[in-house]
C-alpha positions in Angstrom: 0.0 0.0 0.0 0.8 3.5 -0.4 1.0 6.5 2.5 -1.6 8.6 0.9 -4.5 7.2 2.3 -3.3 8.3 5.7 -2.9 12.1 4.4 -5.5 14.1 6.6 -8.1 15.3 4.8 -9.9 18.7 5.8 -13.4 17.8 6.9 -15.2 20.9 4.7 -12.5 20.7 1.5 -12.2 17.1 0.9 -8.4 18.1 0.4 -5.3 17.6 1.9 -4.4 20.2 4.9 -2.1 21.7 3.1 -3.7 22.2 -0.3 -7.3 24.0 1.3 -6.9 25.1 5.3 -9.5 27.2 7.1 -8.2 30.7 5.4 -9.3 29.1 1.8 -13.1 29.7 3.1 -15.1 32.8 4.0 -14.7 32.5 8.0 -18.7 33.0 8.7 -19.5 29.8 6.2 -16.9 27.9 7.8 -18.3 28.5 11.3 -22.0 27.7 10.4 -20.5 24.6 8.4 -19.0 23.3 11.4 -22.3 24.1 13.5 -24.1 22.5 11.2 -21.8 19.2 11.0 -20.9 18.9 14.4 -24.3 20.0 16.4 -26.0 16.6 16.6 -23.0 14.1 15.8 -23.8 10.2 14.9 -21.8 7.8 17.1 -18.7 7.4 16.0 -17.9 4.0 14.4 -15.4 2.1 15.8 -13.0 0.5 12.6 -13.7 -2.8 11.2 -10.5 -4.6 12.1 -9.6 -8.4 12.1 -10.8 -10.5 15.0 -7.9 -11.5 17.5 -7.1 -14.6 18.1 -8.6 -16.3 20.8 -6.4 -16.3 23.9 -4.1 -19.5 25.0 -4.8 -21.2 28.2 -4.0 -19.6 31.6 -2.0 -21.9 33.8 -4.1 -22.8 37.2 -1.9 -20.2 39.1 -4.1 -17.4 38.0 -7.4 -16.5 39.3 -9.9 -15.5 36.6 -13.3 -15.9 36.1 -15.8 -14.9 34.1 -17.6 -11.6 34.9 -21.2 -9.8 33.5 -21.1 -7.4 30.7 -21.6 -3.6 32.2 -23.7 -0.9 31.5 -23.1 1.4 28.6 -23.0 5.4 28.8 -24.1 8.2 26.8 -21.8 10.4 24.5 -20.4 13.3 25.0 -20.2 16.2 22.8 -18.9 13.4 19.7 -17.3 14.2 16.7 -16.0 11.8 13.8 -12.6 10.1 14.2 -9.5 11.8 14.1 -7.5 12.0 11.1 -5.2 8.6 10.6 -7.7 6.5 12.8 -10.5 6.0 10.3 -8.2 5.1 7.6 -5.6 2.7 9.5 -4.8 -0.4 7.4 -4.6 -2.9 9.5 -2.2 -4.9 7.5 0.5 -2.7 8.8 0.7 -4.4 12.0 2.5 -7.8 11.7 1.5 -11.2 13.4 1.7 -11.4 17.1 1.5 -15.4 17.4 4.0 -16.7 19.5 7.3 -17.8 18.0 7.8 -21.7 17.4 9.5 -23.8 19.9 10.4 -24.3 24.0 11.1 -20.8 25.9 14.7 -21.0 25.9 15.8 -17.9 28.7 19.2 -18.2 27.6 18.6 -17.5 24.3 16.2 -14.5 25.5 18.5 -12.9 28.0 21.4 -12.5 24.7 18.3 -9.5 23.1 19.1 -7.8 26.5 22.3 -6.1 26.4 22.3 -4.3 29.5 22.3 -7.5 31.0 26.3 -8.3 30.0 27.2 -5.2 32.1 29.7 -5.4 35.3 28.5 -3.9 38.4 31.6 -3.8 40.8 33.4 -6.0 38.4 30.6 -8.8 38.7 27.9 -9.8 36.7 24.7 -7.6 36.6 22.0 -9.7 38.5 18.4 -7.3 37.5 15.8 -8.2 40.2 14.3 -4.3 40.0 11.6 -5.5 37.4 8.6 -4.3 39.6 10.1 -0.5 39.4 11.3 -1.3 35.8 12.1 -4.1 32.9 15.3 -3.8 30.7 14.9 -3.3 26.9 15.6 -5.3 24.4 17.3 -4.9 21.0 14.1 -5.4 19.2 12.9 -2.1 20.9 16.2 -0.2 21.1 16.4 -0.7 17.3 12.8 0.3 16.6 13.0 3.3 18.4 16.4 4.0 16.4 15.0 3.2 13.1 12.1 5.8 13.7 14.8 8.6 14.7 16.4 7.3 11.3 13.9 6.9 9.0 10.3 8.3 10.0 10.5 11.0 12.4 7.1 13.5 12.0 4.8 15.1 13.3 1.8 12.7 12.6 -1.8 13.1 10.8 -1.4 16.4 9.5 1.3 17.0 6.9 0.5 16.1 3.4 4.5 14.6 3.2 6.0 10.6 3.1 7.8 11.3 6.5 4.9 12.5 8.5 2.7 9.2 6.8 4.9 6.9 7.9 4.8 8.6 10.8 1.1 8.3 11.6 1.3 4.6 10.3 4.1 3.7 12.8 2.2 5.7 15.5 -1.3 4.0 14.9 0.0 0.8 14.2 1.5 1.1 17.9 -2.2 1.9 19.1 -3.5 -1.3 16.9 -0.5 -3.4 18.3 -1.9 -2.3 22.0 -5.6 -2.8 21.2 -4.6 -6.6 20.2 -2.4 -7.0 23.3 -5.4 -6.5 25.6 -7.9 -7.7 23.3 -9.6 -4.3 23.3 -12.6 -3.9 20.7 -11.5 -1.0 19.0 -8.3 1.1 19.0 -10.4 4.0 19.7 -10.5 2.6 23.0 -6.7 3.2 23.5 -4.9 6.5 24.8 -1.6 7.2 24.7 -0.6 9.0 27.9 3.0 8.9 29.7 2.2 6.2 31.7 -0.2 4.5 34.6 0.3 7.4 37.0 -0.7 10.1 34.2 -3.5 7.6 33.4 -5.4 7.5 36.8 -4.8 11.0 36.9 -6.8 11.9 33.8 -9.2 9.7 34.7 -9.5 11.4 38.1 -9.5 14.7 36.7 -11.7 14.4 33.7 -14.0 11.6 34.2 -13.9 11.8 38.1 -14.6 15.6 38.1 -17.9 15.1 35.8 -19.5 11.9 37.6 -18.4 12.2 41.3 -19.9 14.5 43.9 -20.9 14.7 47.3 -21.8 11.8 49.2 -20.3 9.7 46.4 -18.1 7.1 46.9 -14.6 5.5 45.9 -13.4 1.8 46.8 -9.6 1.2 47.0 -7.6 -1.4 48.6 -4.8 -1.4 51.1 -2.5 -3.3 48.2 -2.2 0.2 45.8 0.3 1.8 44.7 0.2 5.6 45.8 -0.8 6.4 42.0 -3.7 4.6 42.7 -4.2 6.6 46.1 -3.3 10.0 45.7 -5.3 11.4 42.7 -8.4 9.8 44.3 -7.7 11.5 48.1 -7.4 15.0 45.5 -10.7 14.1 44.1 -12.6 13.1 47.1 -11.4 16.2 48.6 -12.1 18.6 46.2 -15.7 17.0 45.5 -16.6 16.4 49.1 -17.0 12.9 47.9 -15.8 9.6 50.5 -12.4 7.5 49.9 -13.3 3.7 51.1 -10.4 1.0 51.7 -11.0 -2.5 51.5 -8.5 -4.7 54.3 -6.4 -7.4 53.3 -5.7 -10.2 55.7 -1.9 -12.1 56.7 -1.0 -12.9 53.0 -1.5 -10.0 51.5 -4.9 -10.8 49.3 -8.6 -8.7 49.6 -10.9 -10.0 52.1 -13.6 -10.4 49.5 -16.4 -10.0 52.2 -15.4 -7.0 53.7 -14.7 -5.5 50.1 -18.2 -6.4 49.1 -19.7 -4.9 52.2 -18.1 -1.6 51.4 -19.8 -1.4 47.9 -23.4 0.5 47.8 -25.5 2.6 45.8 -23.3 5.8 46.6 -20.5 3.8 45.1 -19.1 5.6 41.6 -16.0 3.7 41.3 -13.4 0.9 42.5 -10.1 1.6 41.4 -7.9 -1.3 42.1 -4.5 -2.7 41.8 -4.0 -6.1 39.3 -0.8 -7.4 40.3 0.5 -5.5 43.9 4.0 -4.3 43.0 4.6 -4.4 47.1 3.8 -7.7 47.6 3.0 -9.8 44.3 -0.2 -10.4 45.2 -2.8 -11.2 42.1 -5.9 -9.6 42.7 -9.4 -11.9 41.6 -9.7 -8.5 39.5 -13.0 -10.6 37.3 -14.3 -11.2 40.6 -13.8 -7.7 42.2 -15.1 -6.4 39.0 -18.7 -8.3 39.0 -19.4 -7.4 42.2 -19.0 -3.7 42.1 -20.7 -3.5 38.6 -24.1 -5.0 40.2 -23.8 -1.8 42.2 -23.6 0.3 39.1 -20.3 1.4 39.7 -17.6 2.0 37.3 -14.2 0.0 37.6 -10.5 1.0 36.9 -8.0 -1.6 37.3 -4.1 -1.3 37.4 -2.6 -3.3 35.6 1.2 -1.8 35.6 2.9 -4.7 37.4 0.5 -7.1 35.7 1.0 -6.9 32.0 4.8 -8.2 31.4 3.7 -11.1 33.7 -0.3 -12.7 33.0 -2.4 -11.9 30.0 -4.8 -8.7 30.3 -7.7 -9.4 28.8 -10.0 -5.9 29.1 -13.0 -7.6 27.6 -12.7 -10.8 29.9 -11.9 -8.4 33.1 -15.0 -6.4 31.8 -12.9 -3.2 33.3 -14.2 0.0 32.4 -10.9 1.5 32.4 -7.3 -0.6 32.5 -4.4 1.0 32.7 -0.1 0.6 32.4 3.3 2.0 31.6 5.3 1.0 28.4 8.5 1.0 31.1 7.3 -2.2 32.9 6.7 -4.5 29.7 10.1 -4.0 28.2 9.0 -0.6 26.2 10.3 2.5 26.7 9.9 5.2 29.8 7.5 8.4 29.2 4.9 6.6 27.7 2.1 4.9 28.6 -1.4 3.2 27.7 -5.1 4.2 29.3 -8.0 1.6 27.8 -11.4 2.8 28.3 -14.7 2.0 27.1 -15.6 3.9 23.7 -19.1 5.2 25.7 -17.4 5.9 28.8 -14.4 7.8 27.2 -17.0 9.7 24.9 -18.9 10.6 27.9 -15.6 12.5 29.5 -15.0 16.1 28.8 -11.2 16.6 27.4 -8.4 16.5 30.3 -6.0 19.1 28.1 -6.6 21.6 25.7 -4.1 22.3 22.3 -3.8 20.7 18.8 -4.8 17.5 18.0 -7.7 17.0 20.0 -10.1 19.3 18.3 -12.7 19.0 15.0 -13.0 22.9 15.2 -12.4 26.0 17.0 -14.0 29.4 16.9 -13.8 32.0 19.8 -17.2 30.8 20.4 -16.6 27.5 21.0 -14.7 24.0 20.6 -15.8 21.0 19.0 -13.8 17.9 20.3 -12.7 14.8 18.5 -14.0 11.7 19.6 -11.5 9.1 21.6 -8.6 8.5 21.5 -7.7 12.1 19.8 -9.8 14.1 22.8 -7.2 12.9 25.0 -4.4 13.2 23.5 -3.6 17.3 23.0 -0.5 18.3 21.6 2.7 16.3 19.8 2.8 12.8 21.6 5.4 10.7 22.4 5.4 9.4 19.1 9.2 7.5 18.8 8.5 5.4 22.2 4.8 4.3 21.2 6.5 2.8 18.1 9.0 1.2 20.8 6.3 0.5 23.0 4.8 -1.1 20.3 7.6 -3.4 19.5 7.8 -4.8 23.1 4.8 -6.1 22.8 5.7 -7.6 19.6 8.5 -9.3 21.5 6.7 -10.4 24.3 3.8 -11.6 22.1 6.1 -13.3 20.2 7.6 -15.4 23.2 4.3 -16.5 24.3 3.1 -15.3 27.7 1.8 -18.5 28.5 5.8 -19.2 28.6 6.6 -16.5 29.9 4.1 -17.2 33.4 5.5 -21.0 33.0 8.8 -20.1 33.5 8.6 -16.6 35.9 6.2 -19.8 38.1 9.2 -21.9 38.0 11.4 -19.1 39.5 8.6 -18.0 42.2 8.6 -21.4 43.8 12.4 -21.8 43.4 13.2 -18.0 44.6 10.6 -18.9 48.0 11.9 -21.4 49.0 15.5 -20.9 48.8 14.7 -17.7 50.9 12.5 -18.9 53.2 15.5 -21.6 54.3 17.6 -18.4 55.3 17.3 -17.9 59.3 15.7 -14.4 60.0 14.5 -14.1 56.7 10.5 -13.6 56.3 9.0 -13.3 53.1 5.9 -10.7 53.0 2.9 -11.2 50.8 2.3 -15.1 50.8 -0.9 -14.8 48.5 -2.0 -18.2 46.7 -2.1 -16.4 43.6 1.0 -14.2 42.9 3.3 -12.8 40.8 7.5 -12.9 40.5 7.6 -10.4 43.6 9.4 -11.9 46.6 9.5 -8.7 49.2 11.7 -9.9 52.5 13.5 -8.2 55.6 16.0 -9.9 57.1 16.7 -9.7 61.1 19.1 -7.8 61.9 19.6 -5.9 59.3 17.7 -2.6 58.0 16.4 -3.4 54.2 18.7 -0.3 52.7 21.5 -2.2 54.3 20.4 -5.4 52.7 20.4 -3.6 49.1 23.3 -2.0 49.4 25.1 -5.4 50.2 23.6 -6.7 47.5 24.5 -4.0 44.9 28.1 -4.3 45.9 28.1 -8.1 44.8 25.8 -6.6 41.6 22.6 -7.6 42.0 20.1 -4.6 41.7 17.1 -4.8 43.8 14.8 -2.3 45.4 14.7 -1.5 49.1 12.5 1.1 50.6 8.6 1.5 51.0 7.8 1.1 47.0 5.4 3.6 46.9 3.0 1.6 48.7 3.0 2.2 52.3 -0.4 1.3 53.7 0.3 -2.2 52.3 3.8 -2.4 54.0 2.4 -1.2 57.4 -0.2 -3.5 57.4 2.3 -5.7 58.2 4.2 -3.6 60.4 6.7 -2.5 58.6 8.4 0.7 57.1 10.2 -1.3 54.2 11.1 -4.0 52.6 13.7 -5.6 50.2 12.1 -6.4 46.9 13.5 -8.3 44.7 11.4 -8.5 41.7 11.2 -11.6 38.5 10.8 -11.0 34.5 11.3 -13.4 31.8 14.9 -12.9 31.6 16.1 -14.3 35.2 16.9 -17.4 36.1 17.5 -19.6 38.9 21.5 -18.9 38.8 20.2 -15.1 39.6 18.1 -16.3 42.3 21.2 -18.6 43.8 23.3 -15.5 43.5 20.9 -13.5 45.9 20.5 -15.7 48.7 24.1 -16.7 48.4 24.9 -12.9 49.3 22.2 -12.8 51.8 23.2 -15.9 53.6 26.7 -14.1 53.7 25.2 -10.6 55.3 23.1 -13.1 58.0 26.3 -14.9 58.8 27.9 -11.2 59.3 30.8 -12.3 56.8 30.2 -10.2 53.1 31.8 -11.2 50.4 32.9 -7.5 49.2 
């Protein structure tokens, strides 16, 4: 195929943006135009792409069940698709099936190069994965190639650069829409990650649907992302900020969660995989119960998506949300999925280019989803990348990627928990490659400095979820954290140096 189908074309000329813009009319026709286009819009088809494959088995480890479709909601203010989404060609994106053959970690960890670094003249050992994944050359080469060979603005310029541009840049939003089996890309928005995510949510959707008396369900596993913007909003709208407890392992005690949800309830925003304590959440189950109360549902899925599959549809979330740095993409960019009606529904977070049909001085007319969303010039070079770490992971199969990151859980717990003084917290039945510990005796910034020295890179410190740490008494933790690059001779290598700091005798 050619580029030229993705050239924008100006909704009154028919033409290219370049060959008729706004000054080629008489400004009082082109105002009553638009008003007369854009006062009672149609809904916004969403494109007619190719079914996605149905998703492979999910080992027994995982808790998922099957939850009730939820209620739809009404549009806001809709306009027709922004320029480059309604003329996408699918056949652009390649095939995400898994690659033939075992999961071979060997062969994987040689497309990471940061992992042949020295740290201290030892091997790097990279058990940070819950704060961030490494990168491999598939991603590091795409983002290059863009910087190379398509860098553009995207949608507007009637130019080869800027289409290949857009076609890179949407196919990233197809390549995302397939990843979490989303029904339409217009359901995807690019945003700088999970943080920025909850926040627009918060500040655009929130804002509109939650007032006083209303009512917000958390849980005691979240990240402060998932705390903070909802504290702002409750505050600001008079509106109520409920917790739900979890008990001794770390997991949501299901009956006190339900008994917090009521008719005042707007929304449960809740974390899928805890990066504290590893802990999956029943996120199917969580998500049924609060939609028979008519509430809406965000769910986290930052520390979930490099790990378990992420089905949005399955889930039936309302919202889902990660960052590209987690999943072996790039930092600064990030995904928000909402439903078309629900995003439709939200007034625009930002203002600015991009996100608009029309403008007069008497009013704006917005594009429908993703484009509201998504004002300004993007972070067009690191969706492309973001969009080849998916590739990569897709292609490895992330049914072999939870086989073998399993493997590594069980191995990784119980070579800790034969260390003396050392207790593991979060002990949920279903979890994820997290394996928080303190060890007596020693404070956990000690621990991770002992264990930088002998180059292994973990995180010590609170992790940015504190209510979930002092529920078990504690300020901190050491966190070593799993991704489909480790292996058990990493794991050796940690409790090896942490049986040296119990015995008192280092090895540095």
């Amino acid at each position: 195929m050619t580029h030229s189908s993705l050239l924008p074309q100006h909704p009154l000329s028919g033409t290219s943006g370049l060959s008729a813009g706004p000054d080629a009319i008489d400004a009082g026709l082109l105002t009553q135009l638009a008003n007369d286009l854009f006062r009672d819009p149609p809904p916004n088809p969403a494109p007619q792409l190719p079914p996605s494959e149905p998703g492979a088995p999910t080992p027994d480890y995982y808790f998922l069940e099957p939850a009730p479709a939820a209620a739809t909601g009404s549009p806001w203010n809709q306009a027709p698709a922004p320029f480059g989404l309604d003329t996408f060609q699918p056949e652009l994106v390649p095939s995400l099936d898994p690659a033939p053959g075992p999961f071979d970690v060997h062969t994987v960890r040689r497309d990471f190069p940061i992992l042949a670094e020295r740290i201290h003249g030892k091997p790097l050992v990279w058990l940070d994965n819950a704060a961030t994944t490494q990168k491999p050359n598939a991603v590091i080469d795409r983002i290059a190639a863009f910087y190379r060979h398509e860098n553009s603005n995207i949608h507007r310029a009637a130019h080869d650069l800027a289409a290949r541009s857009t076609d890179a840049y949407e196919g990233a939003r197809e390549k995302v829409r397939r990843f979490l089996n989303a029904p339409s890309v217009q359901d995807i928005v690019f945003v700088r990650g999970a943080t920025e995510a909850i926040n627009l949510v918060a500040q655009s959707w929130g804002r509109r649907f939650i007032g006083p008396g209303d009512e917000i369900v958390i849980t005691w596993l979240e990240h402060h992302s998932n705390i903070v913007p909802w504290q702002q909003l409750a505050a600001e709208k008079g509106a109520r900020l409920r917790v739900a407890p979890i008990d001794e392992r770390g997991e949501v005690i299901l009956e006190e969660y339900e008994k917090l949800l009521n008719s005042r309830t707007r929304l449960v925003s809740l974390t899928h995989v805890s990066n504290a304590l590893g802990t999956i959440n029943p996120v199917k189950d969580l998500t049924a119960l609060a939609h028979r109360h008519g509430a809406k549902v965000l769910v986290d899925g930052a520390q979930a998506v490099s790990h378990l599959q992420a089905d949005v549809q399955d889930i039936d979330a309302d919202f889902y949300v990660f960052s590209g740095h987690k999943v072996f993409g790039p930092t600064g960019i990030g995904v928000l999925y909402g439903r078309s009606e629900i995003l439709n529904a939200t007034p625009p977070w930002q203002g600015g280019g991009n996100m608009i049909a029309d403008v007069t001085f008497e009013r704006t007319v917005y594009h429908a989803a993703p484009a509201r969303f998504e004002a300004g010039t993007g972070n067009i070079a690191d969706a492309v990348g973001l969009g080849a770490a998916l590739d990569y992971l897709s292609r490895l199969g992330l049914e072999n990627v939870q086989r073998h990151e399993h493997e590594l859980l069980v191995y990784g717990t119980e070579a800790l928990s034969r260390i003396p003084g050392l207790r593991i917290i979060g002990t949920a039945r279903e979890k994820a490659g997290v394996l928080s510990f303190v060890l007596e005796g020693h404070r956990p910034e000690e621990v991770g400095a002992a264990l930088n020295r002998e180059g292994i890179a973990v995180r010590s410190g609170h992790h940015c979820a504190q209510p979930a740490l002092r529920r078990f008494g504690l300020e901190a933790s050491v966190r070593p954290s799993l991704a489909l690059y480790n292996t058990r001779s990493d794991l050796d290598a940690l409790v090896a140096a942490v049986q040296q700091l119990q015995k008192g005798h280092p090895r540095y």
